[in-house]
N, C-alpha and C positions, 0 to 999 in steps of 0.2 A: 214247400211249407215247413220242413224239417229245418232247412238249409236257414231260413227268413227268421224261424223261433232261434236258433243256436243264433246267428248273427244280434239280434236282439240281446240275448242275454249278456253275451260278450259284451255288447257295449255296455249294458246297465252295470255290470260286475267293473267295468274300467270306469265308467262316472263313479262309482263308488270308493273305488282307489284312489283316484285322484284329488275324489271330495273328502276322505277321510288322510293324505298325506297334507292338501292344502289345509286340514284342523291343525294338524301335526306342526306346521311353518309357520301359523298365523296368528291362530286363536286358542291352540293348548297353552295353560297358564307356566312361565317356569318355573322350576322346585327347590325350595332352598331344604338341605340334609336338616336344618334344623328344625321346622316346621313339624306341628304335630305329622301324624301316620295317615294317607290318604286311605281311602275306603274306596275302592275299582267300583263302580254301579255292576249290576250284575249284567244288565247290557251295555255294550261298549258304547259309549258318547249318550247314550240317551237312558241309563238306565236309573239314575237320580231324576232325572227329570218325570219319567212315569209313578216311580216310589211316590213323587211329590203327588202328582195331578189324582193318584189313586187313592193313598191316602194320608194325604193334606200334612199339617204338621206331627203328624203320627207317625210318622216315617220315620223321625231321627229316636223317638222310643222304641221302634224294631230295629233300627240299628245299633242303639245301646244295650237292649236285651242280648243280641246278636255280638257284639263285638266285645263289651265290659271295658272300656277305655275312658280313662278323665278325658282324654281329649282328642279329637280327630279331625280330619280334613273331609269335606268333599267340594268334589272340582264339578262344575256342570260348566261344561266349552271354558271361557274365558275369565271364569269368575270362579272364587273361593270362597267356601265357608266355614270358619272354626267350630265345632261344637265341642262347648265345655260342658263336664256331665260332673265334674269332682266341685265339693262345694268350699275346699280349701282351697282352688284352682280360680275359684270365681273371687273368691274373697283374696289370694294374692295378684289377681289380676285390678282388681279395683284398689290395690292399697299402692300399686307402682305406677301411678301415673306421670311420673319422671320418665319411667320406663314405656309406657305403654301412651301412646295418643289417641286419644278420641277422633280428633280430629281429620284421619284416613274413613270412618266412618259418616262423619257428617259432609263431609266430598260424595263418598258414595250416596246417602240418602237424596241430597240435593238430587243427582244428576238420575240416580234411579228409580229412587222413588218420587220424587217430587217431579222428575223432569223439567231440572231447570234446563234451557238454551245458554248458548256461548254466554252470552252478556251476563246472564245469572250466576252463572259457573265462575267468571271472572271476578265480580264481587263475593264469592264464596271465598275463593283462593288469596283475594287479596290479604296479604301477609296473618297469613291463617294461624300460622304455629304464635302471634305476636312479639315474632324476632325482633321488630321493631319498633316496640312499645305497646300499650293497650289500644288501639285502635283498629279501625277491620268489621266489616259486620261480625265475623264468628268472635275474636275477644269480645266486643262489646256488648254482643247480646247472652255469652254464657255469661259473663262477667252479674247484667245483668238479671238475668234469669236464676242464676245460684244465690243474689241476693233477694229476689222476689220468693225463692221456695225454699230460704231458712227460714227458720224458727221468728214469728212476728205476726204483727199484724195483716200482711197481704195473704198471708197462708192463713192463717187462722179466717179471713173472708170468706176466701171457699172453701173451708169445710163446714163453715155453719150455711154458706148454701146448700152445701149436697147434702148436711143434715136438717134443714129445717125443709128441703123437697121429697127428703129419704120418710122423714117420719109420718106426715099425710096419709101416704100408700099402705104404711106398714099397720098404720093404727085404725083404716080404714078395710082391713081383711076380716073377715066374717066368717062364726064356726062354720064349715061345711063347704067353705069355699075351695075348689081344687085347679090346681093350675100345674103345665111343667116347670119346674120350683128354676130350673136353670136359665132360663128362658125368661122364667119372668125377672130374676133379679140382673142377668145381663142386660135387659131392656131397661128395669128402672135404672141402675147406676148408670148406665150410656145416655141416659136423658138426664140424670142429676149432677153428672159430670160433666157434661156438656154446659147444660147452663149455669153454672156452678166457676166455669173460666171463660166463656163468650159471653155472659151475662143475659140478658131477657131479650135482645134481638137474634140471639140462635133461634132458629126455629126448627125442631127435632119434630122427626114424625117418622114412623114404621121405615119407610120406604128409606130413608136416610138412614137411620141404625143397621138396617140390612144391609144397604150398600156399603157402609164400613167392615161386618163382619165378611163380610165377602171381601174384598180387598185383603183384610187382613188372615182370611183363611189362604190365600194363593201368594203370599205375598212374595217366598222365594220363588218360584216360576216369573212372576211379574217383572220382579228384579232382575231376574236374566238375561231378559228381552227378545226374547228367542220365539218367535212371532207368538207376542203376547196378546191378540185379539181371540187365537185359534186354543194356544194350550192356559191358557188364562182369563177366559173372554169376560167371567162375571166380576171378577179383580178388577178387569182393564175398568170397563163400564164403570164398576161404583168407584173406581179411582176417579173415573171422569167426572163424577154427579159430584163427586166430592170435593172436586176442583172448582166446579162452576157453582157450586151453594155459596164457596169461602169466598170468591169472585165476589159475589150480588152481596156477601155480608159486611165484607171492607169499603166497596162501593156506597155504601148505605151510610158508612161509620159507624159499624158495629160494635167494633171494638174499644170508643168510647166511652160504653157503658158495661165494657164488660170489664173479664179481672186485671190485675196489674200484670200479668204475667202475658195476656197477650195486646197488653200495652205497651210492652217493652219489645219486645220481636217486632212487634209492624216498628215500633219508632226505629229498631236499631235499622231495621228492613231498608227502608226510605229512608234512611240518612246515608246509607253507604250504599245507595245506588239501586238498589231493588226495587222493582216494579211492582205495585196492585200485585198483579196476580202471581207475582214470584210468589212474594208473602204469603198469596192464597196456599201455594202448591205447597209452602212448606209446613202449613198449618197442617193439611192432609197427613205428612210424613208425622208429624207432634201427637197425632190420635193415636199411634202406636204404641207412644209412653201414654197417653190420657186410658186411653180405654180398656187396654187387657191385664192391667195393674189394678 
């Protein structure tokens, strides 16, 4: 019985060598000296990944309490994440965009968030940085999209949506009335923002708002992909519901009535090759700037 428990361990202690030198060959990210300062998880391979799934995006404020750095690395397996905590740091990050491309980000989103497949992927990549002139889904639809949300007429459209749905609510509260004040204003702006840029055939209700805040509560776990059903399961799901509402909404021509800005994404979408439900998926990753802003 002795002999059967020691053999046992021995092996599980040599799968464990093996599976933590095969991390080491395959899937540990490589380090360039210049990159911010890595942050070790306090357990080895997995100890960001629990910080996350414990507590949520609160994690990198006990790491910033904890460390005091404009800026830092963490590595979870295969993937990197910057966090900038200096707001000089942010603001010369957004003013060198010679220096700095977005466009490493919007590959990522695609592929991890949205979950595009090869074909989608490929119409992402097509001449993405537009070395080769304005054309490409990505030039054309930022090109696009920077002109739909300067200063004008299509921006000025939704905000007097999300002000003219914003004000009902507000003028409709009653002395004595009590509510959680957080709760309730994330639910109205999530419904007045919504249809404010999908226009009147969004169709917003509890169970959809939830499923977005849930996505977006796990969303670096999700992004990992590091059996994201198991350590991400209610992310995975309202990512899915989230996939299949945008599905039934471009399916329909939703976005014919709604704002210009997601007039110009499906159009750039489908011209350069994107499918229905590419556009869907990407719409999903687009709630991330619509809704926590």
């Amino acid at each position: 019985m002795i002999a059967s428990y020691s053999s046992t361990t021995i092996w599980v202690l040599a799968l464990m060598v093996v599976a933590y030198l095969l991390y080491l060959r395959f899937l540990r990210v490589k380090r360039d000296p210049r990159e911010p300062p890595v942050i070790p998880p306090t357990i080895p391979l997995i100890g960001h990944i629990v910080g996350l799934m414990r507590y949520g995006t609160d994690y990198y404020a006990m790491i910033n309490s904890k460390q005091q750095l404009p800026v830092y690395t963490l590595e979870i397996f295969n993937t990197k994440t910057y966090v900038v905590n200096s707001l000089d740091m942010v603001v010369a990050a957004q003013r060198n965009t010679k220096t700095l491309s977005f466009n490493p980000f919007l590959i990522f989103t695609s592929k991890a968030m949205s979950q595009y497949d090869k074909a989608g992927m490929a119409v992402v990549r097509n001449n993405i940085e537009g070395a080769q002139g304005k054309w490409g889904y990505i030039p054309e639809m930022l090109e696009a999209v920077h002109h739909t949300l300067a200063p004008g007429p299509a921006l000025d459209k939704m905000n007097h949506t999300i002000l003219n749905k914003l004000c009902p609510s507000i003028n409709g509260l009653k002395d004595g009335d009590t509510f959680e004040l957080s709760a309730w204003i994330r639910g109205l702006f999530s419904v007045c923002s919504l249809q404010a840029v999908y226009g009147p055939d969004w169709i917003s209700s509890p169970e959809l708002t939830e499923a977005f805040w849930d996505f977006e509560r796990d969303i670096t776990i999700l992004c990992a992909n590091i059996f994201p059903t198991i350590l991400a399961g209610k992310a995975y799901k309202g990512r899915q519901l989230l996939f299949d509402v945008f599905v039934e909404y471009f399916r329909k021509g939703g976005q014919e009535r709604g704002s210009e800005l997601v007039k110009v994404r499906h159009s750039a979408g489908i011209r350069n090759g994107l499918t229905l439900e590419h556009v869907a998926r990407g719409e999903t990753a687009l709630l991330l700037g619509i809704l926590p802003n």
